[in-house]
VEXLUM-532113 format. One line per field, with one value per residue (C-alpha): z, x, y; residue number from 1. Coordinates in Angstrom, 1 decimal, m for minus. Layout:
<pts>
w: (Z ...) $
u: (X ...) $
v: (Y ...) $
nr: (NUM ...) $
</pts>
This chain:
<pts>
w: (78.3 75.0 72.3 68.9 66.1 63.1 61.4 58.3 56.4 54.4 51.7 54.9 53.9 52.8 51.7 54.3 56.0 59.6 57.6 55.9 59.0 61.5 58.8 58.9 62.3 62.1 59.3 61.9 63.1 67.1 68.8 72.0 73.8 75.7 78.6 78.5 82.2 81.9 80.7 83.4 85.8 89.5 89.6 92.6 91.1 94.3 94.2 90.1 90.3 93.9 92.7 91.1 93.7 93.7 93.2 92.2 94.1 94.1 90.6 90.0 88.2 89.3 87.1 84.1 82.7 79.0 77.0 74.6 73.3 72.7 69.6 71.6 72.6 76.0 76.9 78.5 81.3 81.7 85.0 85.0 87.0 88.2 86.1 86.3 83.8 84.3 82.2 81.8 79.5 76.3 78.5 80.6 83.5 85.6 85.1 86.2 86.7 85.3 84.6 82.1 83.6 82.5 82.2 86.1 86.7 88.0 86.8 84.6 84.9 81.7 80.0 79.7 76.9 73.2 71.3 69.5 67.2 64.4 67.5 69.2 71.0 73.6 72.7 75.1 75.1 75.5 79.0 80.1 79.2 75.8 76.0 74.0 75.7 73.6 75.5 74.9 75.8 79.0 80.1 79.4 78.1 74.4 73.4 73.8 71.2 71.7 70.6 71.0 71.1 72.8 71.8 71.5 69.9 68.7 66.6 65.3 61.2 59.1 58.8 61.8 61.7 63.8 63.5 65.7 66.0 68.3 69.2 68.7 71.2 69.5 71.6 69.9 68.3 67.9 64.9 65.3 63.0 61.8 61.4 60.9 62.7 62.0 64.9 64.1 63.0 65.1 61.8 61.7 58.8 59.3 56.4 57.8 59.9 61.0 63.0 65.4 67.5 71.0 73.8 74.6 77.8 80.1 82.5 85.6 88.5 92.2 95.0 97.4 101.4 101.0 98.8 95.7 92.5 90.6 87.1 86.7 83.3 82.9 79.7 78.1 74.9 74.1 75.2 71.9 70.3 67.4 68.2 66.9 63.4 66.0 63.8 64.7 63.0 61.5 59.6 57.4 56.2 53.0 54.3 54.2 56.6 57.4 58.8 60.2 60.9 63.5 62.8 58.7 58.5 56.1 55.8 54.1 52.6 52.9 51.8 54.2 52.9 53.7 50.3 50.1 47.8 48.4 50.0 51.1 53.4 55.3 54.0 57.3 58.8 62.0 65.1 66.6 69.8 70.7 71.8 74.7 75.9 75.3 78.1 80.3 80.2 80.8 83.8 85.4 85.0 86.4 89.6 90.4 89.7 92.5 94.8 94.8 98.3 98.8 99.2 100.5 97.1 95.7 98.9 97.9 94.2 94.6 97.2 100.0 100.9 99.4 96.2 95.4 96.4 93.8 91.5 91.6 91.2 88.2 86.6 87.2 85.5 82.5 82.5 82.5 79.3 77.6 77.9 75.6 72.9 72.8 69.5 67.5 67.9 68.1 65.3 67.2 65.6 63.1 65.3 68.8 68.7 66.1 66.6 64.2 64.6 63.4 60.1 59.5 59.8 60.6 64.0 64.0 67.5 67.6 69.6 72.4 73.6 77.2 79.5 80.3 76.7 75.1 71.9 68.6 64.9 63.0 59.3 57.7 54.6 52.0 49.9 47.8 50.5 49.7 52.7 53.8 57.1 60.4 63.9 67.6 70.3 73.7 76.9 80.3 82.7 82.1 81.7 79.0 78.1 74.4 73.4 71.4 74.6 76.8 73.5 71.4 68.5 68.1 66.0 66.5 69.7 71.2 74.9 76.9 80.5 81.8 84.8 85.9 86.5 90.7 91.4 95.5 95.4 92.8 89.5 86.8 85.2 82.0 79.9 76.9 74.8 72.0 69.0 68.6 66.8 68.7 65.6) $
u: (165.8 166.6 165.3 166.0 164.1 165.0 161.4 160.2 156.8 157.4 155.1 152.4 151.8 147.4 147.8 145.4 146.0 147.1 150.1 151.4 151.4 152.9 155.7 156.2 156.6 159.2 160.8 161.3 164.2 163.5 159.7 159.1 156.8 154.1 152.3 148.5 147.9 144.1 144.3 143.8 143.6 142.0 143.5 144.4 147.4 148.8 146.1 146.1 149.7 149.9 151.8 154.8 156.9 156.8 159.7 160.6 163.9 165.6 164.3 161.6 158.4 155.7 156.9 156.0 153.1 151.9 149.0 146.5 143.3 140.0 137.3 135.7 139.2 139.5 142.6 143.7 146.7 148.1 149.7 153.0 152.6 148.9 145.8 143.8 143.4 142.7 140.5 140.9 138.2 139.5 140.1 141.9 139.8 140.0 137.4 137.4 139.6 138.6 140.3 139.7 137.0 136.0 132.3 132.4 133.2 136.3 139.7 142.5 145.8 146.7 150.0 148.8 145.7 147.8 145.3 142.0 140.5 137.9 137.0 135.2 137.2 140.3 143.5 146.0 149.4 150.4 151.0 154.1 151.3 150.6 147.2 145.7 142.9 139.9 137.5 134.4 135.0 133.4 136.3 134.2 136.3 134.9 137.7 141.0 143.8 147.0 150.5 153.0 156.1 157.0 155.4 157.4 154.1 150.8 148.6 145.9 145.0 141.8 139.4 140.3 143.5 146.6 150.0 152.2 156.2 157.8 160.2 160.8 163.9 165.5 168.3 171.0 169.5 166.6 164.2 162.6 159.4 156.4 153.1 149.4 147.2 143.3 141.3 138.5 140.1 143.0 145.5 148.9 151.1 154.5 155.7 159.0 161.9 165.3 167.4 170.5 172.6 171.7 174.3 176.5 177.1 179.3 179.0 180.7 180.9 180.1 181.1 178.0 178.5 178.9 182.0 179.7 179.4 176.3 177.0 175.6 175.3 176.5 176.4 179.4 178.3 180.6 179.2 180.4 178.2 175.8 172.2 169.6 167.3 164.1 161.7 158.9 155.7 153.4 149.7 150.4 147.6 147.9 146.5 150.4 152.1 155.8 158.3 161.0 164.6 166.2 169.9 169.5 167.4 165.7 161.8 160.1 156.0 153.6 149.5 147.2 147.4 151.6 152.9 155.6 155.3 158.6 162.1 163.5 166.1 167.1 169.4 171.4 174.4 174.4 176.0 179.2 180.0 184.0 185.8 186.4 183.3 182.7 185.9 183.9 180.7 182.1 184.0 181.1 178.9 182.0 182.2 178.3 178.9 181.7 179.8 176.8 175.2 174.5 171.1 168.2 167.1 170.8 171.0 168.0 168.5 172.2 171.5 174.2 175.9 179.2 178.0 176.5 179.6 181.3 178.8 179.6 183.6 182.9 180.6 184.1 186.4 183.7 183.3 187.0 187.4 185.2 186.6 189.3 187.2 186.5 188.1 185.9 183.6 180.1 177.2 174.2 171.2 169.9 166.5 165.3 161.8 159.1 156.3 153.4 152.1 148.6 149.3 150.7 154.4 157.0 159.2 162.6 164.0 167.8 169.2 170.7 174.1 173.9 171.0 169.9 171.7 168.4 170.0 169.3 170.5 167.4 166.3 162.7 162.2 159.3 157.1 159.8 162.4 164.3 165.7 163.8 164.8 166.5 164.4 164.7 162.2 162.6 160.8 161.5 159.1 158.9 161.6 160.5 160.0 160.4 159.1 155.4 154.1 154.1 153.2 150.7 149.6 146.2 144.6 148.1 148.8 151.3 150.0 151.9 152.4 155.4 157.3 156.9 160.3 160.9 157.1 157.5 154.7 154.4 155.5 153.8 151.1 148.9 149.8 149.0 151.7 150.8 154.0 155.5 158.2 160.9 161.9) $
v: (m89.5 m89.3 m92.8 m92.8 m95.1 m96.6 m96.2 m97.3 m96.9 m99.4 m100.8 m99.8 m96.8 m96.4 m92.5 m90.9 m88.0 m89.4 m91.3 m87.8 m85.8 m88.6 m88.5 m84.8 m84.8 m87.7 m85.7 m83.1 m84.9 m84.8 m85.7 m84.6 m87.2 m85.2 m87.1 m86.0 m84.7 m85.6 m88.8 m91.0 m88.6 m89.9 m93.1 m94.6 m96.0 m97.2 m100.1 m100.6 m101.7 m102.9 m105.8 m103.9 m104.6 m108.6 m110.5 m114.2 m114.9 m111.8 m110.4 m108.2 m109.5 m106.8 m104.5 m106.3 m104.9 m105.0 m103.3 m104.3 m102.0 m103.4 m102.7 m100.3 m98.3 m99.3 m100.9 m104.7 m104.2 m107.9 m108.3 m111.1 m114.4 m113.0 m114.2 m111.0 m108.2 m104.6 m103.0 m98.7 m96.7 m94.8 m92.3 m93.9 m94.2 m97.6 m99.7 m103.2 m106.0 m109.4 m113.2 m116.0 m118.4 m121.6 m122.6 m123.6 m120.0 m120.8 m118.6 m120.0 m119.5 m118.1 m116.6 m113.0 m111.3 m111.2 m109.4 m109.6 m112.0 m110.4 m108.3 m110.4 m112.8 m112.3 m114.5 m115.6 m116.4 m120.1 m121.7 m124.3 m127.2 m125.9 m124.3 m121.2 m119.9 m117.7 m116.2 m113.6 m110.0 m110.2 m113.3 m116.4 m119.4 m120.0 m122.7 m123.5 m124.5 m126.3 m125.6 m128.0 m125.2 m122.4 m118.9 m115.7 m113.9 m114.5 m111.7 m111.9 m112.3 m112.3 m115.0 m116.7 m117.3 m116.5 m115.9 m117.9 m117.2 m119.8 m122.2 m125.9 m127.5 m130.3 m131.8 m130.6 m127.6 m124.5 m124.7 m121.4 m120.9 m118.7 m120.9 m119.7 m121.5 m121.7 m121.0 m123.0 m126.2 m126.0 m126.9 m125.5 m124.4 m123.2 m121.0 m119.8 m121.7 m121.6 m124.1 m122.7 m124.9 m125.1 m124.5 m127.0 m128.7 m129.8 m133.1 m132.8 m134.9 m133.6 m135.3 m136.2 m136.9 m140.8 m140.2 m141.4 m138.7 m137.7 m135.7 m132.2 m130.5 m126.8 m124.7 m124.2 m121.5 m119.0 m115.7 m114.0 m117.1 m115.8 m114.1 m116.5 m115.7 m115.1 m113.1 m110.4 m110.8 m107.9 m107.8 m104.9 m102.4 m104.6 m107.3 m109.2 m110.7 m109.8 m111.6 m109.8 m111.6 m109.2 m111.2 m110.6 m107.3 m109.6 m108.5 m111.4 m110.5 m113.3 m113.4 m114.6 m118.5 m118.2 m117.9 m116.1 m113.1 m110.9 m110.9 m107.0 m106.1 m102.9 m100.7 m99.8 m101.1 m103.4 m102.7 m104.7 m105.2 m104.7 m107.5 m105.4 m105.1 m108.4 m109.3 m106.7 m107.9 m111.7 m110.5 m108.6 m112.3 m114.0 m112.0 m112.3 m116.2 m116.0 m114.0 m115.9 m117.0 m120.6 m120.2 m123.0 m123.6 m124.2 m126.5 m128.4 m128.7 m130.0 m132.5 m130.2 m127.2 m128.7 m129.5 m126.6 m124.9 m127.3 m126.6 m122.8 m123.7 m125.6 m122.9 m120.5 m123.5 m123.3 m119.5 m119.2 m121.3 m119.7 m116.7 m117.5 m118.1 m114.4 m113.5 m111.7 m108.3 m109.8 m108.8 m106.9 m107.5 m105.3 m103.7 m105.1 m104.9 m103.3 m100.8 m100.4 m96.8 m95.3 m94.6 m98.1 m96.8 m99.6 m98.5 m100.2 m99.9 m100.5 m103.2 m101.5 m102.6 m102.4 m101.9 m98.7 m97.9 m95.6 m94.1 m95.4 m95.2 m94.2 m94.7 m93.9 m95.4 m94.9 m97.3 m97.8 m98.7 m96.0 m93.2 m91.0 m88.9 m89.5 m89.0 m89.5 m89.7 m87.5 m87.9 m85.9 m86.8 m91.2 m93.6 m95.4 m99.2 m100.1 m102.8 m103.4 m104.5 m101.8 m99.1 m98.9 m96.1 m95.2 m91.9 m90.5 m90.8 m93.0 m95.2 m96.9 m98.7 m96.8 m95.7 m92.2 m90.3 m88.7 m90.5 m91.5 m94.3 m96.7 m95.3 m97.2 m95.4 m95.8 m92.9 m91.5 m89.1 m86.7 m86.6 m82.9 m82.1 m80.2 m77.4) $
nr: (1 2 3 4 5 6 7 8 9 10 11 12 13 14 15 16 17 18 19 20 21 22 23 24 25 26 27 28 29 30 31 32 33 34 35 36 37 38 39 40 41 42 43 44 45 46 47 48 49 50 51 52 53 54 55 56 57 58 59 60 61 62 63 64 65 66 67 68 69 70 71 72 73 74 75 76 77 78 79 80 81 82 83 84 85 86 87 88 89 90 91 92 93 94 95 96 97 98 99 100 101 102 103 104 105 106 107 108 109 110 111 112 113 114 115 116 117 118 119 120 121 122 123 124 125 126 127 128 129 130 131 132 133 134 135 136 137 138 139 140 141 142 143 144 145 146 147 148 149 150 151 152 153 154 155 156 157 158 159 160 161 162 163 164 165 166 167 168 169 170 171 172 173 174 175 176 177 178 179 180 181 182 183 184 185 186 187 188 189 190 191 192 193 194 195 196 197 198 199 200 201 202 203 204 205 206 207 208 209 210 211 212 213 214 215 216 217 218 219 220 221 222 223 224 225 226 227 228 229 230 231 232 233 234 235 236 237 238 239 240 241 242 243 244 245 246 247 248 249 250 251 252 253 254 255 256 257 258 259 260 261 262 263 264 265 266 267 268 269 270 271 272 273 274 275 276 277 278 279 280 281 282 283 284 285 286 287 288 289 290 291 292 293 294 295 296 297 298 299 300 301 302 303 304 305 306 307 308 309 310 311 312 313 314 315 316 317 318 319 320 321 322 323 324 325 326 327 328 329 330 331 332 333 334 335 336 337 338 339 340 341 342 343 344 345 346 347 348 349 350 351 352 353 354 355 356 357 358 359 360 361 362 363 364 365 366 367 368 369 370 371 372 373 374 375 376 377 378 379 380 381 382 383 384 385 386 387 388 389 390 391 392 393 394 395 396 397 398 399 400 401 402 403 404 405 406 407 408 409 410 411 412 413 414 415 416 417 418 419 420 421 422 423) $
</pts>
């Protein structure tokens, strides 16, 4: 499988000697990913990842896994909808699984281990009720915070702080915002925001058995509508905090306090996506809306069989008028997710168009933003997940939770790659 990056070292860059040979091997043009055979070697995988094949409905939920690395260099799996973490040794080796429990010793259900605060204290994601949870190394609630928003990511900054990007729902609108939150106080302040409309709805009438109608809303967005201004966020090896807006390639530098210090932007083009794949992709949605089963839950949520059946016939009506309003090619975002590596090197992954899409338009730039060299990233033996989540740099290697390639029993595996250049 072959991934290409876009990859800049921008204004990261702390002049040691990791940073200069990670960049000559990017420089190279084409790295090789190399899976370690003796890392994590002995594990009965089988039982680590025993839930990767649980589903909710008919969708898969096992299978998503992300990583985090303690002080000490051992790593954090999070397991989706379970509230247990599985703890390997730097060398991979399992070592324990653990939850989040309260002072009555009794486990939370929490929204997955984000990171590390001052290295001391284990940071959660935020729940459907608002709650943060922090928590000693060993899983012992310490405190817990509240945000009143949804979270898309959290990281950790100095002196206590955090960086929070999330999502406020108006009724007729997004504001999506960047705030740093003090962990000891528990006082926000949002430095960056951005509002979107939200879709818009329809309100249709179904018919129920007593010859009475109840109305039901159904989304009527175009599906060429625009991608929303949803940033990443990044410490930087400077101490700065960068705000990244995937729909601009706008890479705004803030200090610690959230004053904003400097405004860059990347120097490559965005993608488009053709009008005809637009029509394609609409139809393909279209024909799993028509072939849907009338399942139990349908039957429930619509009161009968026969509305939900004229619920389905209305979301065609809908999904038919909007497919006129497919004009225009639609704008791709300019990256879809960012990697830090070990040597403080900024990876711009290219938003892909179609799933299962893994090739890339690549870009290094230096300090001074200006172009450096072209590379791509090739791995034979795991399909990889690309996302910040499931791979992590550390001392110039590259870890990861990914799915091993031809693997009969479960393949997800904890796996560390070395970088070679392929010359």
């Amino acid at each position: 499988m072959r991934i290409i990056i876009i990859l800049i070292s921008t204004f990261l860059t702390t002049g040691t000697a990791n940073t200069q040979n990670l960049l000559d091997i990017y420089k190279k043009g084409t790295v090789n990913l190399i899976a370690d055979t003796e890392f994590a070697k002995g594990n009965d995988w089988d039982n680590i990842f025993r839930d990767y094949y649980n589903k909710i409905g008919n969708e898969q939920v096992g299978n998503r896994k992300s990583i985090k690395q303690l002080p000490d260099g051992s790593f954090i799996v999070n397991h989706a909808y379970k509230n247990y973490f599985t703890v390997f040794s730097p060398d991979g080796t399992f070592v324990k699984e653990f939850s989040i429990k309260n002072k009555a010793g009794k486990n939370l259900k929490v929204s997955g281990i984000r990171g590390v605060l001052d290295d001391e204290i284990l940071f959660t994601g935020v729940t459907t009720s608002g709650k943060m949870f922090c928590a000693d190394l060993d899983g012992n609630l310490i405190k817990t915070l509240e945000v009143k928003y949804m979270v898309r990511s959290i990281i950790a900054l100095p002196n206590r702080k955090f960086a929070i990007a999330g999502t406020v729902l108006w009724k007729d609108r997004f504001r999506d915002i960047v705030a740093i939150k003090d962990y000891e106080t528990g006082e926000e302040t949002i430095i960056w925001d951005c509002y979107s409309p939200s879709p818009n709805t329809a309100v249709i009438d179904i018919p129920e058995k007593n010859g009475k109608s109840s109305p039901v809303e159904i989304m009527t967005r175009p599906i060429n509508s625009a991608f929303r201004s949803r940033p990443n966020i990044v410490l930087t090896a400077k101490n700065e905090l960068l705000v990244c807006i995937s729909s601009t390639g706008e890479l705004i530098f803030y200090n610690l306090s959230g004053v904003k210090l400097r405004t860059k932007k990347v120097n490559w083009e965005n993608d488009k996506i053709p009008v005809e794949e637009l029509l394609k992709k609409h139809d393909e949605v279209r024909a799993r809306i028509a072939n849907r089963e009338i399942s139990n839950r349908m039957v429930d949520r619509y009161g009968s069989e026969e509305r939900a059946k004229r619920y389905i016939e209305e979301m065609l009506k809908q999904h038919d008028a909007r497919r006129e309003l497919i004009k225009n090619p639609q704008d791709l975002p300019y990256y879809s997710t960012i990697i830090e590596d070990s040597d403080n090197n900024l990876l711009f992954f290219e938003y892909a168009k179609e799933k299962g899409n893994n090739q890339f338009n690549v870009y290094t730039l230096n300090g001074k933003g200006e172009f450096v060299c072209k590379s791509s990233f090739i791995c034979e033996n795991y399909d990889l997940v690309i996302n910040a989540g499931r791979l992590i740099f550390k001392d110039g290697f590259l870890y990861g939770v990914q799915e091993l390639k031809e693997e009969s029993g479960i393949p997800m595996r904890l796996v560390k790659f070395k970088l070679k250049s392929t010359e």
